[in-house]
C-alpha positions as CSV (number, residue, x, y, z in Angstrom):
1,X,34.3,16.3,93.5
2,X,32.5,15.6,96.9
3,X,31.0,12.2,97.3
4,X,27.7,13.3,98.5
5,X,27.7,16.0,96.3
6,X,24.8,15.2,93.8
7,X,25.0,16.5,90.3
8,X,22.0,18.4,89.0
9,X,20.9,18.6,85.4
10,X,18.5,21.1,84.3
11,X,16.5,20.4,81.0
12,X,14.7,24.0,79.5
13,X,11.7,23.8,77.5
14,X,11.6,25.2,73.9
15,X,13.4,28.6,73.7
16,X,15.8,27.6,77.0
17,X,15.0,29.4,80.4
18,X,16.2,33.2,80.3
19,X,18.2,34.7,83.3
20,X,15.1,35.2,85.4
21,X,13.5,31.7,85.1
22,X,13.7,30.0,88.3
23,X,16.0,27.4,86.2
24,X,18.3,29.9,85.6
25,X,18.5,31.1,89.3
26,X,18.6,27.2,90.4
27,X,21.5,27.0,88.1
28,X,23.2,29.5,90.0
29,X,22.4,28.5,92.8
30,X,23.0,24.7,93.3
31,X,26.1,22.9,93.8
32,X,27.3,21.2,90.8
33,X,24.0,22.2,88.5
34,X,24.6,22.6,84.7
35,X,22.2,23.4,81.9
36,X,22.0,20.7,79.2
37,X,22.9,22.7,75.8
38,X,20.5,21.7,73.4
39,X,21.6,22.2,69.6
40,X,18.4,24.6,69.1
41,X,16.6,25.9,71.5
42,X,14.5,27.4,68.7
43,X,14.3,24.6,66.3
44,X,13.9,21.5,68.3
45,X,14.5,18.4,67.1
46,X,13.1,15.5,69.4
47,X,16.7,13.1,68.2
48,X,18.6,16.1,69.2
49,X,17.4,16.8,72.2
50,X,17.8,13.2,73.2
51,X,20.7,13.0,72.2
52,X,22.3,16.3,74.4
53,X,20.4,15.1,77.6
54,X,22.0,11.4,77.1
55,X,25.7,12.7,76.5
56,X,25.2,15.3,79.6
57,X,23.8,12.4,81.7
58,X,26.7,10.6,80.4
59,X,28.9,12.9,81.4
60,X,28.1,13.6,84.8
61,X,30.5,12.8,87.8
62,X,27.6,10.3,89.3
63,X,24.0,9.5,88.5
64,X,21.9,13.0,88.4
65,X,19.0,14.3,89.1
66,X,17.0,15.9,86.5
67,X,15.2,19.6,86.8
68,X,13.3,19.8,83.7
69,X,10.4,22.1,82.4
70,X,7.9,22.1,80.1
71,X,9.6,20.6,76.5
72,X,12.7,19.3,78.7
73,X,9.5,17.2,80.5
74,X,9.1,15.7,77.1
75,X,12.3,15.5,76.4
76,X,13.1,13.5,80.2
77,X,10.4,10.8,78.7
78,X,11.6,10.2,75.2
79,X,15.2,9.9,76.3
80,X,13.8,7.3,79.6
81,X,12.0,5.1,76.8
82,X,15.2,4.5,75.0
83,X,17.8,5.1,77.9
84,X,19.2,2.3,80.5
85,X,22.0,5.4,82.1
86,X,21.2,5.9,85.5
87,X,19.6,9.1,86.9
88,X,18.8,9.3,90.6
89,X,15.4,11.4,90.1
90,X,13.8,14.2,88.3
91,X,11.6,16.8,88.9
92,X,9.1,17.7,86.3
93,X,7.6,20.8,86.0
94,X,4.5,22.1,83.6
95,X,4.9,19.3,80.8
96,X,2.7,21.0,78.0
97,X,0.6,18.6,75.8
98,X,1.6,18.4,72.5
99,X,-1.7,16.6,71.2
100,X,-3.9,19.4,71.5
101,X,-5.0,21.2,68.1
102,X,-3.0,24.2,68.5
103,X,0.4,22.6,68.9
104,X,3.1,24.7,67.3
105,X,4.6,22.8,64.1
106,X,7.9,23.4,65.7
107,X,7.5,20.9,68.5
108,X,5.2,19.2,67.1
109,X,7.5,16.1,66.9
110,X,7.3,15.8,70.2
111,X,3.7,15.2,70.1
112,X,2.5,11.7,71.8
113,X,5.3,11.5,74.6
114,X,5.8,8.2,76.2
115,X,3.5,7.2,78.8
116,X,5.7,3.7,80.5
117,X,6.3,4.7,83.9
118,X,9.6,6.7,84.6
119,X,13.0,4.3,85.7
120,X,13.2,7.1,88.3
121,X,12.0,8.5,91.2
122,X,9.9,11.2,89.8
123,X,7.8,14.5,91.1
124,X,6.0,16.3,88.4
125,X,4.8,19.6,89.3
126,X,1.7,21.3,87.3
127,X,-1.2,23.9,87.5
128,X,-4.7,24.1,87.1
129,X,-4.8,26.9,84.6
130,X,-1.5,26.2,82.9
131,X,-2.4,27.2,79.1
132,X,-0.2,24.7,77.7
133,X,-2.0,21.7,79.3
134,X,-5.0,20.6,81.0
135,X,-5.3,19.6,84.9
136,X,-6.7,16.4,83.5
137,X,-3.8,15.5,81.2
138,X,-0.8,16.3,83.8
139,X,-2.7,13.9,86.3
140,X,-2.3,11.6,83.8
141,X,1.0,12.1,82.9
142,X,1.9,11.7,86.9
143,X,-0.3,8.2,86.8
144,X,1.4,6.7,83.7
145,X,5.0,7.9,84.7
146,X,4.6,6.9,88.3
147,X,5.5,10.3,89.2
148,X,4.3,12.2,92.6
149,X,2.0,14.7,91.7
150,X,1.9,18.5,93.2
151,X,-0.6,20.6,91.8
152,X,-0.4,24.5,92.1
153,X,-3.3,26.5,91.9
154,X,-3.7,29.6,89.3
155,X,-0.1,29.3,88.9
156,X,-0.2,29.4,84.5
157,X,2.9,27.9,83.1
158,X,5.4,28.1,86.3
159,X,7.8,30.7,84.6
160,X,8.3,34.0,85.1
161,X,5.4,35.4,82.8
162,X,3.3,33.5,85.6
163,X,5.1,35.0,88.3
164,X,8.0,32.1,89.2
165,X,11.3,34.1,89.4
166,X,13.3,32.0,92.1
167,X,10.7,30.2,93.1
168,X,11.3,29.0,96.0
169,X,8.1,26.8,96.8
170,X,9.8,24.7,94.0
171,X,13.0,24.4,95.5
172,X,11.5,23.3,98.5
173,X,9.6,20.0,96.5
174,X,13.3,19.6,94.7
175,X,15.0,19.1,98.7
176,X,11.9,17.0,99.6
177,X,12.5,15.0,96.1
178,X,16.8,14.6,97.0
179,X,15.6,13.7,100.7
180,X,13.7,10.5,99.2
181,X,16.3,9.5,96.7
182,X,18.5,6.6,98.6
183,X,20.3,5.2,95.7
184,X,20.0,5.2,91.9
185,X,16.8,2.8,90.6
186,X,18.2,1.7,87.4
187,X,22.1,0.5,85.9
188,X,24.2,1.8,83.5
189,X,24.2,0.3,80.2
190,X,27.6,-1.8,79.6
């Protein structure tokens, strides 16, 4: 493997990203980019899904950087709260909120994510009418992660259903978040 080549991970949300979610094209499309295989995409467990995103992480050739969306946002936080492997960033897009009264009961374990600030440079994209969260609550996921905040406008749930095939306004802010990321921020666990 190259030594500037920088290993992607991307992280789905609950049912994984079908061929035309722009995760799927970005997996295509990137240089050393692999989906992290959760054990159900249907069924999610939170322990689970830990658990696969700290063995891929693991397994990378070098410290990552993380393309996650929606439940893999969620996922991204629990595994940084218990986590000292490296990542080199991770992009963050349309974290739904899990407190709200109409959670579905199976995610509903994932309810109360985290809020200690990221061991990463972070960007976390959302938009003003996504149905799965309010403005209000992603700005406060991007304060209490120390994330960057982008904010789309009318732009739903930033998948296909809203319109975001390849999406390429997000690949631009994943370029912009590699062309800040100097070194890794945090150390390997022994």
């Amino acid at each position: 493997m190259e030594r500037n080549r920088v290993p992607y991970l991307i992280v789905p949300g609950w049912h994984g990203s079908g061929p035309d979610h722009w995760q799927s094209h970005w997996e295509r499309e990137l240089d050393a980019a692999r989906r992290v295989e959760m054990p159900d995409w249907d069924l999610p467990t939170r322990a689970g899904w830990v658990r696969a995103l700290d063995r891929a992480i693991r397994d990378a050739a070098s410290p990552p950087i993380l393309i996650a969306h929606s439940l893999g946002c969620l996922t991204v936080a629990f595994w940084a709260a218990t986590s000292r492997r490296a990542v080199r960033g991770a992009l963050l897009v349309a974290p739904p909120d899990l407190d709200r009264g109409d959670c579905p009961d199976a995610v509903r374990e994932f309810a109360r994510a985290p809020r200690d600030r990221l061991p990463m440079l972070a960007r976390l994209i959302a938009s003003d009418d996504d149905p799965y969260a309010t403005l209000a609550y992603a700005q406060q996921l991007a304060s209490d992660w120390g994330a960057g905040l982008t904010v789309l406008s009318r732009a739903g749930h930033i998948n296909p259903d809203s319109g975001h095939g390849r999406w390429r306004e997000g690949r631009a802010q994943l370029d912009e978040l590699r062309g800040s990321i100097a070194a890794p921020r945090s150390s390997v666990a022994p």
